[in-house]
C-alpha positions in Angstrom: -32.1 83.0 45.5 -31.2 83.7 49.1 -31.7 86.9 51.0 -28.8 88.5 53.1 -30.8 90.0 56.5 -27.8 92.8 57.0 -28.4 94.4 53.3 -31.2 93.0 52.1 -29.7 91.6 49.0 -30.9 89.0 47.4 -28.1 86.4 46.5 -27.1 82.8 45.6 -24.6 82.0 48.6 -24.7 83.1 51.9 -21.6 83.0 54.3 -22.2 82.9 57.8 -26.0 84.1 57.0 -24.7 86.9 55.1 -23.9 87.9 51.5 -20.5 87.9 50.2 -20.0 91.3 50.7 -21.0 91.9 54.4 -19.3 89.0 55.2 -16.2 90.2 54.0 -17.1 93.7 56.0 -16.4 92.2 59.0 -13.9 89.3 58.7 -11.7 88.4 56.3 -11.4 84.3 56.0 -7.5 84.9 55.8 -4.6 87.0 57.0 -2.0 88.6 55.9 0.4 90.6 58.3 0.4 94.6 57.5 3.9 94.7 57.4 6.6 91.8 56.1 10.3 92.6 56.5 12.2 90.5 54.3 16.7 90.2 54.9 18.3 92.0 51.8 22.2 92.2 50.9 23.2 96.1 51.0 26.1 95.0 48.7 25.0 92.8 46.3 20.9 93.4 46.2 20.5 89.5 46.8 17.7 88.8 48.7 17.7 85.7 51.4 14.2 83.3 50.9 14.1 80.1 52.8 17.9 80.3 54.1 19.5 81.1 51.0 20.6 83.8 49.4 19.0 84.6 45.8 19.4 87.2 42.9 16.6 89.8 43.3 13.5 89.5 41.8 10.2 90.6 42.1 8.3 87.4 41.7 10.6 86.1 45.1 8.8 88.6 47.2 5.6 87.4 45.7 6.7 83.8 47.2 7.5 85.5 50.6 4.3 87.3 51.2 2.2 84.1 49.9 4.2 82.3 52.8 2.9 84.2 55.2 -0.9 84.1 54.5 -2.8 81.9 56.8 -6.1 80.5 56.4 -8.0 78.4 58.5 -11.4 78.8 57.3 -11.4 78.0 53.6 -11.5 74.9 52.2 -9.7 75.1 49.5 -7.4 78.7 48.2 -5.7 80.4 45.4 -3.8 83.2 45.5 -2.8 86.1 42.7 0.0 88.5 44.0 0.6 92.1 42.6 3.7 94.1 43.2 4.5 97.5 43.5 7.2 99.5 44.4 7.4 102.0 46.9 10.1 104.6 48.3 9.5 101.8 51.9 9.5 98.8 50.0 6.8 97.1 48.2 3.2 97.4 48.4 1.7 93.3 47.5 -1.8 93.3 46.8 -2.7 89.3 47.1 -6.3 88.6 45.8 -7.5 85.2 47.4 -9.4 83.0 45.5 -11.1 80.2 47.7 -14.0 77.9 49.2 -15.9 77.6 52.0 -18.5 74.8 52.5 -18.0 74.4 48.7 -18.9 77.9 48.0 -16.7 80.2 46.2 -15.7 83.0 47.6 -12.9 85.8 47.0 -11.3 88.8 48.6 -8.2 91.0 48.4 -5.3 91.6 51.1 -2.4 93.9 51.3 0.5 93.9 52.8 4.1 96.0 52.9 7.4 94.4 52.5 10.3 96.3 53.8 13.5 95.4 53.1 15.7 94.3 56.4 19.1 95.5 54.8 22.6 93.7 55.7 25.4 91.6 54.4 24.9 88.2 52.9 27.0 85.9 54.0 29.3 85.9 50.5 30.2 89.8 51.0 30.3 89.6 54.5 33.1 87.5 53.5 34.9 89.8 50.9 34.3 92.8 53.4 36.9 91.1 55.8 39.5 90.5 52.8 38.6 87.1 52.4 39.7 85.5 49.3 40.0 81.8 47.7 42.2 82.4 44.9 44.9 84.7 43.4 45.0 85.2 39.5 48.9 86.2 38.6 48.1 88.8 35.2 51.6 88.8 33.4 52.5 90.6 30.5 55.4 89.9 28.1 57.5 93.5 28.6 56.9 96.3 31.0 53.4 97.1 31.3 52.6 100.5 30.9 49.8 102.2 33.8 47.4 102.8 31.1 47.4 98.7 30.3 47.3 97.4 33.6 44.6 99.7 34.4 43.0 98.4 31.3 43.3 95.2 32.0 42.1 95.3 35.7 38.9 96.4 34.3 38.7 93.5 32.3 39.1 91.4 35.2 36.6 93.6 36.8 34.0 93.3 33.8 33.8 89.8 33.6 33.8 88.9 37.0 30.8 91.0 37.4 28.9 89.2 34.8 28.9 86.0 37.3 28.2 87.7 40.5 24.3 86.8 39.8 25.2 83.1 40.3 28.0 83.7 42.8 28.6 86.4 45.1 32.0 85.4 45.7 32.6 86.6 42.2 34.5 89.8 43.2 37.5 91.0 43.0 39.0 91.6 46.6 41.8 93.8 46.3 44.6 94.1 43.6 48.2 94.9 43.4 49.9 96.2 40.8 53.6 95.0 39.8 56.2 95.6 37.5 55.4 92.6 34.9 51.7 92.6 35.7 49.0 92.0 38.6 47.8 90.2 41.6 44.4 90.3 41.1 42.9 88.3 44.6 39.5 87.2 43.9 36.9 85.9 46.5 35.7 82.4 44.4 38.1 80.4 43.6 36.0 78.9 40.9 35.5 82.4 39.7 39.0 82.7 39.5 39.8 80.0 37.5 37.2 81.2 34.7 39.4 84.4 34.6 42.1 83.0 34.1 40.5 80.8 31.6 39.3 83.8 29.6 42.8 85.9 30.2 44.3 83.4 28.5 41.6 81.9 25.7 43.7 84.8 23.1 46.7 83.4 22.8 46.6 80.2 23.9 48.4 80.2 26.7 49.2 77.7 29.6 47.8 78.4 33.1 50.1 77.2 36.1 48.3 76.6 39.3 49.9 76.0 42.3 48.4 76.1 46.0 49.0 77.0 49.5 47.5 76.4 53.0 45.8 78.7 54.1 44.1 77.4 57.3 41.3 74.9 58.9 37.8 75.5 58.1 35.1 75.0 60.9 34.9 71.4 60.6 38.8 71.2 60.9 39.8 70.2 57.4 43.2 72.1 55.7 41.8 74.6 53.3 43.5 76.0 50.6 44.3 79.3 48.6 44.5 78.8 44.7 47.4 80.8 42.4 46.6 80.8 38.5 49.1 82.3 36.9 49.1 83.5 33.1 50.6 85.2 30.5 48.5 88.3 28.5 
């Protein structure tokens, strides 16, 4: 056994000439900032980790606050990450499990992650009416408002179930017509899937046609989509 000359304990591994626990008193081996802001969508909840833009979940903001703890003393280090929520943001409580000079050693740290709030970059498209694709809903005879508004929700419903995997997966604006409606959607592989599933009932025949709709950024001719299909 070893004796610690701060409390007089007597224990098995010193660090720095002291016990575990008075060495931890004054230093911590590792840091972790009091505060970490992490970017969050207002619209869509998505969170942005390493440049991208991700469906929310806890265990992301586990990866974020691991990210930013920095160790320069211990050899070797594991790390267990806690999350709760709070009116701010969320509280992580990281327990550290490491070496130094081959002796183990283990602490905790906090830290509280705010949430930066602002548009992704998907619905900071769709705010400014942008749009990849039109899906043409047309019925047989004279809808009545009750149907179209029936079917626009619909639309609305199943779109919603991809927006996890796509923000684009919205519907930008509609119109409503005499036969049907312009449904504008901002994926245009979203839209084909609608139009996919508007028309799975009956069988029917989707007709697709195109129109240019400018140059992107790297000067190529981009194109809106029109699916068109019969309820």
């Amino acid at each position: 056994m070893k004796f610690c000359p701060k409390c007089g304990k007597d224990t098995e591994e010193l660090f720095n000439s002291l016990c575990s626990e008075c060495f931890l008193k004054d230093e911590k081996p590792a840091e972790l900032p009091l505060e970490i802001f992490f970017e969050s969508c207002k619209n869509c909840g998505k969170v942005k980790v390493k440049g991208k833009w991700t469906y929310f979940e806890p265990e992301l903001l586990a990866g974020i606050a691991l990210q930013n703890l920095k160790s320069k003393k211990l050899d070797s280090i594991m790390s267990k990450v806690e999350l709760f929520e709070k009116p701010e943001g969320w509280k992580a409580a990281v327990k550290v499990f490491g070496k130094m000079r081959k002796n183990k050693i283990e602490f905790s740290l906090e830290t509280l992650m705010r949430p930066r709030t602002m548009l992704c970059d998907a619905c900071m498209r769709i705010s400014s009416d942008y749009y990849e694709a039109t899906v043409q809903v047309r019925f047989d005879k004279r809808p009545s408002h009750e149907e179209l508004a029936e079917k626009l929700k619909e639309c609305s419903d199943f779109l919603f179930k991809m927006q996890k995997n796509d923000s684009l997966s919205q519907i930008v604006k509609a119109k409503e017509l005499k036969n049907g409606l312009d449904v504008f959607v901002g994926g245009r592989r979203a839209a084909k899937q609608l139009a996919e599933h508007l028309a799975r009932p009956k069988g029917q025949k989707i007709i697709v046609s195109t129109t240019l709709a400018g140059i992107d950024k790297k000067g190529h001719d981009w194109s809106r989509f029109t699916y068109c299909v019969r309820v």
